[in-house]
C-alpha positions as CSV (number, residue, x, y, z in Angstrom):
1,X,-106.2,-178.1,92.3
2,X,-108.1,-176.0,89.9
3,X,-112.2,-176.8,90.0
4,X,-113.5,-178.6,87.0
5,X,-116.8,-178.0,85.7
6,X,-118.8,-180.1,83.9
7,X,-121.5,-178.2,81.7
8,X,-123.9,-179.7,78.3
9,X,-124.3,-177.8,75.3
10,X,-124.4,-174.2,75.2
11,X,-127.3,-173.5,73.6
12,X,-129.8,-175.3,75.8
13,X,-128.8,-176.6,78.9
14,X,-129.7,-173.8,81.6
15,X,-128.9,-176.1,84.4
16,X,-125.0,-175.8,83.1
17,X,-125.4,-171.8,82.8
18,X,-126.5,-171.3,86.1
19,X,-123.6,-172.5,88.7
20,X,-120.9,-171.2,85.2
21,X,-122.5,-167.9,86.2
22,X,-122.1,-168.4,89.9
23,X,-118.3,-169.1,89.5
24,X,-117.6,-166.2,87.0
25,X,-119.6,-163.9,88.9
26,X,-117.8,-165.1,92.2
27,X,-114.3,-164.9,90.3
28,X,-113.5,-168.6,91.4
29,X,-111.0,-169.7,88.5
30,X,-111.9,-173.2,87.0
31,X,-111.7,-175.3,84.5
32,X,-114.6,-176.4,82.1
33,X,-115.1,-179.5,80.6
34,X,-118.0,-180.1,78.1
35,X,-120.4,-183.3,77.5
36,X,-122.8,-183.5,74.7
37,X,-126.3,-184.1,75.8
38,X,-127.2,-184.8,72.3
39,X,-126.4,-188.8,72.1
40,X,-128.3,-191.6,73.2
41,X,-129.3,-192.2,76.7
42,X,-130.6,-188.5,76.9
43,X,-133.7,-188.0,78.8
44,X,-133.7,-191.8,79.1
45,X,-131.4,-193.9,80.6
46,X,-128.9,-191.5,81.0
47,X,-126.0,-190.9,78.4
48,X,-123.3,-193.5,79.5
49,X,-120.2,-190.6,79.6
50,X,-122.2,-188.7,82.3
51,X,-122.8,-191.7,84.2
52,X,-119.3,-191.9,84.9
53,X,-119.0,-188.5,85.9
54,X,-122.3,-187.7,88.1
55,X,-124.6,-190.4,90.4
56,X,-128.1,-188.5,88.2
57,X,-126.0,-188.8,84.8
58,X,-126.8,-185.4,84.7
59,X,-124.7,-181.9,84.3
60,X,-123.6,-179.7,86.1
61,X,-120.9,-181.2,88.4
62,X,-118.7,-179.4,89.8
63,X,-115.0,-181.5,90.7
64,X,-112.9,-180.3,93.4
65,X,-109.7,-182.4,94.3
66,X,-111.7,-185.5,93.4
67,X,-115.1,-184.7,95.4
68,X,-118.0,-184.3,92.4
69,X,-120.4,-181.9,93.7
70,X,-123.9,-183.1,91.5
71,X,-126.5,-180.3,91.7
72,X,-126.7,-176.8,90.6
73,X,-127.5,-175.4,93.8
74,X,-124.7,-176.7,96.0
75,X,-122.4,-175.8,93.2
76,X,-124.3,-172.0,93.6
77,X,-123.7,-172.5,97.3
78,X,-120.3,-173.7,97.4
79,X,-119.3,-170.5,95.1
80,X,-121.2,-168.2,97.4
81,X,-119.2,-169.7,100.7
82,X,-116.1,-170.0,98.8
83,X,-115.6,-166.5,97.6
84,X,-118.1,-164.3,100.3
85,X,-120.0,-163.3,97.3
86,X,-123.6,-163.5,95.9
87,X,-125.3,-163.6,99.4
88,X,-126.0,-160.8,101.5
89,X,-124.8,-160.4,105.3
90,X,-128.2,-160.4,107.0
91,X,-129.4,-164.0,107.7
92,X,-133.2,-162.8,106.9
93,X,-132.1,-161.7,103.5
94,X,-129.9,-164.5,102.7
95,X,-133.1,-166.9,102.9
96,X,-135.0,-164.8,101.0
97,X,-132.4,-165.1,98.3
98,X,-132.3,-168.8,98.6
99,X,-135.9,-169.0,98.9
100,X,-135.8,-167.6,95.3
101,X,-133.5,-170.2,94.2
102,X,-135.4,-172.8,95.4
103,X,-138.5,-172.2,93.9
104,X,-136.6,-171.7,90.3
105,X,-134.8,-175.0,91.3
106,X,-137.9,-177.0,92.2
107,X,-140.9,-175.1,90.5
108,X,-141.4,-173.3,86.9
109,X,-142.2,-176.6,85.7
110,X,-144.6,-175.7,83.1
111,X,-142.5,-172.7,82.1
112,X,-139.9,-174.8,81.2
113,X,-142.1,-177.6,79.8
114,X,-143.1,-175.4,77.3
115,X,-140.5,-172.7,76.7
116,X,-137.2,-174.7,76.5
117,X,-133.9,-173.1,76.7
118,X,-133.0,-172.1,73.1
119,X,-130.6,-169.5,73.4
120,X,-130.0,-168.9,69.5
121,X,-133.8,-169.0,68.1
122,X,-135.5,-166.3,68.4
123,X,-139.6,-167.1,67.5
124,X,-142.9,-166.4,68.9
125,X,-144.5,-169.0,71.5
126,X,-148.8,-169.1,71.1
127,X,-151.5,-170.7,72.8
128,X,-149.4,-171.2,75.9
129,X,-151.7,-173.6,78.6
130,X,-153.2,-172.2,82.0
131,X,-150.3,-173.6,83.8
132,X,-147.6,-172.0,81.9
133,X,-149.6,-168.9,82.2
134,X,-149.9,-169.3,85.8
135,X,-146.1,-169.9,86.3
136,X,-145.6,-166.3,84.3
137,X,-147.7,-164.4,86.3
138,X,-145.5,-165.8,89.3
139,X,-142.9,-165.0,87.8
140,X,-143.6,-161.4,86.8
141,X,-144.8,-161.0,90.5
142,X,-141.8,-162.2,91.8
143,X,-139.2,-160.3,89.7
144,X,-141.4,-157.0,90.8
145,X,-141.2,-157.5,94.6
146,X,-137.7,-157.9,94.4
147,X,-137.5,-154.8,92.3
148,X,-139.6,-153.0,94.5
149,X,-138.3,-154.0,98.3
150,X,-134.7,-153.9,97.1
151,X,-134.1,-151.5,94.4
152,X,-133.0,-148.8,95.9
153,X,-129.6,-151.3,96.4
154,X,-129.0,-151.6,93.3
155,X,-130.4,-153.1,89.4
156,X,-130.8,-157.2,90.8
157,X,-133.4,-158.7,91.9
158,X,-132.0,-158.3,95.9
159,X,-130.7,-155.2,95.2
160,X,-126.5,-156.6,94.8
161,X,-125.9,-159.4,92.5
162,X,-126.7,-162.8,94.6
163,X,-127.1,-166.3,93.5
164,X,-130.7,-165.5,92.6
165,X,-129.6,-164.1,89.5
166,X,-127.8,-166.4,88.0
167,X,-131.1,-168.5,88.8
168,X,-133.5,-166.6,86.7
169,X,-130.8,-165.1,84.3
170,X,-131.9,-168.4,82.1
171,X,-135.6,-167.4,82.2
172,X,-135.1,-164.2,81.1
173,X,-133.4,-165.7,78.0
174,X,-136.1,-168.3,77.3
175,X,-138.9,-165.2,77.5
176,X,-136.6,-163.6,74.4
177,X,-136.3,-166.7,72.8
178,X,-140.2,-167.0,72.4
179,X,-141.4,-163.2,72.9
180,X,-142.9,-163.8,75.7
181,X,-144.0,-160.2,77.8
182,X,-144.5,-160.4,81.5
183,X,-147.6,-157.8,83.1
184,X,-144.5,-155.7,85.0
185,X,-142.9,-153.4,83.1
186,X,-140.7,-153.4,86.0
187,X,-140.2,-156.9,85.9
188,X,-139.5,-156.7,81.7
189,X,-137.2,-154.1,82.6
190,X,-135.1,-156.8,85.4
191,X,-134.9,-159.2,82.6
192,X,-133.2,-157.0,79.8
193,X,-130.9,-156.2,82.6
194,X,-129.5,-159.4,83.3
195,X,-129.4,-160.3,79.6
196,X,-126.8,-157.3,79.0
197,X,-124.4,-159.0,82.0
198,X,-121.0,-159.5,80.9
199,X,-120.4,-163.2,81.7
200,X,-123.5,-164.4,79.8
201,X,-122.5,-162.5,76.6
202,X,-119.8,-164.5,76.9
203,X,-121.8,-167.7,77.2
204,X,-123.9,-166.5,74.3
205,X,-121.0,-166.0,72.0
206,X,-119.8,-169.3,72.5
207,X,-123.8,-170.5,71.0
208,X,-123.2,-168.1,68.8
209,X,-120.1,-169.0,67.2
210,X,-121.3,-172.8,67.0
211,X,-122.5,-174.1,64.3
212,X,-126.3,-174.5,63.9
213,X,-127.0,-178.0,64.4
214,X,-131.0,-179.0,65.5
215,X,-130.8,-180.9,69.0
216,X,-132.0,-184.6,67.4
217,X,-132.9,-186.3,70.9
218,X,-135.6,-183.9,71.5
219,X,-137.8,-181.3,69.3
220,X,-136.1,-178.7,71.0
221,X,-136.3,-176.6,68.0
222,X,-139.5,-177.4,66.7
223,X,-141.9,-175.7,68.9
224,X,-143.6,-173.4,67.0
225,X,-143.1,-173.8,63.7
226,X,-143.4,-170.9,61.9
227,X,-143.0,-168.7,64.1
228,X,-139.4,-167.7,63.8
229,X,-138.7,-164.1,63.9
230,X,-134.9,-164.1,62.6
């Protein structure tokens, strides 16, 4: 039976964007079923059709012959194992990938907190707290020591296209969004990269051809007003 995955709206859920890219990238076929995280129970409760569907009323999910896997990583991870893709060969390696993951997965926190995933607006983020600065520098820092210990492999951040990418493919998006430079160049550079990758022009056509409609159970596009740049 064909996988189904369950993804929220285009525009703003990166969770949903990251295991899609996984399972493109990976070439598993599956089938894609959408909920929209704009109805009551959001960021509360939990919105009652996602309850049905994940034990954290939360997207992604990924179904396979009636087993929901619930979190973005093991989706990653079960498209990795499943296809022999997006890891490399050496054990060393493939925890540094997933160390990469993890702290996208778990960390960023003030990143996120105050650039949230808009994938249509494009505006300019100001005043931006310590913390969020903190989590940029990071993140620039990263992106370059990847760049720098593997790039002679190839344009990702390990060198070959891994799981880490489709990680931080969403951050990359969110620092266009809000024209936000990072202090490497290199790292700049990394980010354009992955914004040019096939699959997520795809994604971003779909947000695209949507039609514009403000997210109402959060501000999402209210930060910095008057700021917009297009």
């Amino acid at each position: 039976m064909t996988p189904t995955l369950f993804v929220g709206n285009y525009n703003y859920s990166s969770w949903s964007l990251r295991p899609w890219l996984c399972l493109a990238w990976a070439e598993i076929a599956f089938a894609e079923r959408f909920v929209d995280l704009d109805q009551a129970g959001y960021g509360g409760d939990g919105i009652a059709e996602l309850k049905a569907i994940s034990p954290t009323a939360k997207v992604p999910v990924l179904e396979i012959d009636g087993t929901r896997i619930w979190d973005s990583v093991a989706i990653a991870e079960w498209a990795a194992e499943t296809s022999g893709q997006l890891l490399p060969s050496a054990p060393v390696e493939r925890a540094l990938v997933r160390s990469a993951v993890a702290e996208m997965h778990s960390g960023f926190a003030a990143l996120r907190r105050d650039l949230p995933m808009n994938i249509r607006r494009r505006c300019r983020a100001h005043g931006l707290p310590a913390d969020t600065l903190r989590d940029l520098d990071r993140l620039s820092t990263l992106w370059d020591w990847g760049r720098n210990r593997f790039g002679d492999r190839g344009p990702y951040l390990f060198g070959q296209r891994s799981l880490a990418d489709a990680f931080y493919l969403p951050v990359a998006a969110r620092l266009r969004t809000y024209a936000v430079a990072l202090a490497s160049d290199q790292a700049e550079r990394y980010g354009a990269m992955l914004l040019e990758d096939e699959a997520f022009q795809i994604w971003e056509a779909r947000v695209l051809a949507e039609p514009v409609r403000a997210f109402a159970q959060v501000p999402l596009d209210a930060v910095y007003p008057g700021t917009d740049l297009a």
